[in-house]
C-alpha positions, -999 to +999 in steps of 0.1 A: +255+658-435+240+628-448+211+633-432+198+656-448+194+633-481+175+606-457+145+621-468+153+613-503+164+578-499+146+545-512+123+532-477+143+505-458+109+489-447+077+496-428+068+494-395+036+502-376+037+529-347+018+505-318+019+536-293+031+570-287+037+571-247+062+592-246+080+600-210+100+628-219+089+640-249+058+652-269+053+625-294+014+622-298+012+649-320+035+636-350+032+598-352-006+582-350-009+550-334-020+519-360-004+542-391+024+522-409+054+549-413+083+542-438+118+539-426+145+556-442+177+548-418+180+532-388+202+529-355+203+511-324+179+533-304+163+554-332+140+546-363+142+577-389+109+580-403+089+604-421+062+616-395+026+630-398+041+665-400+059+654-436+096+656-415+121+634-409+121+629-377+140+603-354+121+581-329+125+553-302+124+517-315+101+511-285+072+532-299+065+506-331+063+471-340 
C-alpha cells in the first residue's frame, strides 16, 4: 500500500518528458513533451510521476530524459 503515500513524498528529482510515442498505450493526453515532471519513486522500467491530470501515474523510462 505504499503507494498510495507516493504522492505525498519529498520529489526524488526532475526529469524532462522528451516525447510521448506511446505503442500500446494512450500517453499524449497526460504528460506534455518539453514539461519537467517531478519524480516521486522509481523502478527499473517505470518513473512515478505526477502527470498533467494531477495523478500519480507510472510511466516508461524511455519517454523522458
Amino acid at each position: 500500500m505504499i503507494h498510495k503515500t507516493w504522492y505525498n513524498h519529498e520529489t526524488i528529482k526532475q526529469i524532462k518528458c522528451t516525447n510521448t510515442n506511446a505503442k500500446k498505450f494512450t500517453v499524449e493526453n497526460v504528460l506534455t513533451p518539453g514539461k519537467t515532471y517531478d519524480v516521486k519513486n522509481e523502478s527499473e522500467e517505470f518513473y512515478f510521476v505526477v502527470d498533467d491530470t494531477g495523478k500519480m501515474g507510472g510511466f516508461l523510462k524511455d519517454y523522458f530524459e
